[in-house]
ZAPA-17825 format. One record per residue (C-alpha): residue number from 0; residue in one letter; x negated, y, z negated. Coordinates in pm, 1 decimal. Layout:
N
NUM, A, X, Y, Z;
...
***
This chain:
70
0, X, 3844.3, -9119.5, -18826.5;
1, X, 3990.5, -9383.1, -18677.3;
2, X, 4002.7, -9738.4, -18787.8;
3, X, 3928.5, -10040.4, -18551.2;
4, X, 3949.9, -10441.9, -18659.4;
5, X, 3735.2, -10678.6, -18553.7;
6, X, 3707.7, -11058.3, -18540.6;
7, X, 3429.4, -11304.6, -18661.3;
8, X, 3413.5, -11644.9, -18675.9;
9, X, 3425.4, -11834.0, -19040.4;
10, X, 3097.0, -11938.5, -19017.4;
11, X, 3020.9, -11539.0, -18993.8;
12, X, 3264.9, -11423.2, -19254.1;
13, X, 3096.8, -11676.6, -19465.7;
14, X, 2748.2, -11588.2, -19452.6;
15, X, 2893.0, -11194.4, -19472.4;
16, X, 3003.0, -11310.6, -19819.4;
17, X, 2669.7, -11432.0, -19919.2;
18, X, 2580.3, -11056.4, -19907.7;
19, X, 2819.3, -10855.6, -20081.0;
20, X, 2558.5, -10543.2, -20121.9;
21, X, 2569.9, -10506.6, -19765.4;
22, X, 2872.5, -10305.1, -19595.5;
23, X, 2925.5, -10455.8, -19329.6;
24, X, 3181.4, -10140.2, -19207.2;
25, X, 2918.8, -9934.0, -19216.4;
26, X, 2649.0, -10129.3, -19038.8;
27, X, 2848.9, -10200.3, -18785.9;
28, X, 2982.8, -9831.9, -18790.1;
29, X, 2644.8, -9745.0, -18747.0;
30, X, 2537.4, -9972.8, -18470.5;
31, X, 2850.7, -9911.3, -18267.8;
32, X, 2756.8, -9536.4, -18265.5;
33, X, 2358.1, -9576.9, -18163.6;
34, X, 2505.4, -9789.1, -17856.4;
35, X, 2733.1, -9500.0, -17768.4;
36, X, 2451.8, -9294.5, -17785.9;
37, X, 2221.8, -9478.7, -17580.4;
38, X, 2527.0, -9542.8, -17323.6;
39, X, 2597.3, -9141.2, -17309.3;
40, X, 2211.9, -9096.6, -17224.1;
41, X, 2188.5, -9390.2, -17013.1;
42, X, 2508.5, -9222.9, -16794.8;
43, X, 2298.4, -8873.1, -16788.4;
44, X, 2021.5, -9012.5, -16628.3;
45, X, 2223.5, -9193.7, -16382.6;
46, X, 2392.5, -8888.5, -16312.7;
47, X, 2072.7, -8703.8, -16303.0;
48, X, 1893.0, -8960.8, -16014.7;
49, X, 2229.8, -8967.9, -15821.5;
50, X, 2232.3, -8633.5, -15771.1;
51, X, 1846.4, -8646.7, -15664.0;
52, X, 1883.9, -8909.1, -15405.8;
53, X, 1956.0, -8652.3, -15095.1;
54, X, 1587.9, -8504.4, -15183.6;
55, X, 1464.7, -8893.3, -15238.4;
56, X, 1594.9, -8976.3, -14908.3;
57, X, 1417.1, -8677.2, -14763.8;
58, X, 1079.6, -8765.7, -14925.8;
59, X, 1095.2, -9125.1, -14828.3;
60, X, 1172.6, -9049.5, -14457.0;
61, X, 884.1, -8789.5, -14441.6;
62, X, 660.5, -9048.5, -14602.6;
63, X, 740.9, -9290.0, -14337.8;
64, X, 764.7, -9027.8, -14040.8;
65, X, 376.4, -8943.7, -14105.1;
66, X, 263.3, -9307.6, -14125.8;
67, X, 419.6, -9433.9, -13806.2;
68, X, 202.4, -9142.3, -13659.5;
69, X, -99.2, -9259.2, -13781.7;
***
């Protein structure tokens, strides 16, 4: 595992110290892999709609083709 270091202000640090039965390495651990997670899926879906968008552009056009006939 690799070890990282972060910065918080005093005012932080001191209200961290209020709570000594929290651990704060692994809460913040924790939430820094969630947001990976959600970032990883986010990027899928991206992915996913980019590689629709020929087929989307397709749809859209035929949509409009048939209502300027009408």
């Amino acid at each position: 595992m690799v070890s990282i270091t972060l910065s918080v202000s005093d005012e932080v640090r001191g209200i961290m110290r209020k709570f000594p039965e929290v651990n704060w390495s692994a809460l913040v651990r924790k939430s820094i892999e969630e947001k990976a997670k959600i970032l990883i899926v986010k990027q899928e879906m991206l992915k996913k709609l980019d590689s629709e968008k020929e087929f989307n552009d397709w749809a859209v056009n035929l949509i409009r083709k048939g209502r300027k006939k009408h």
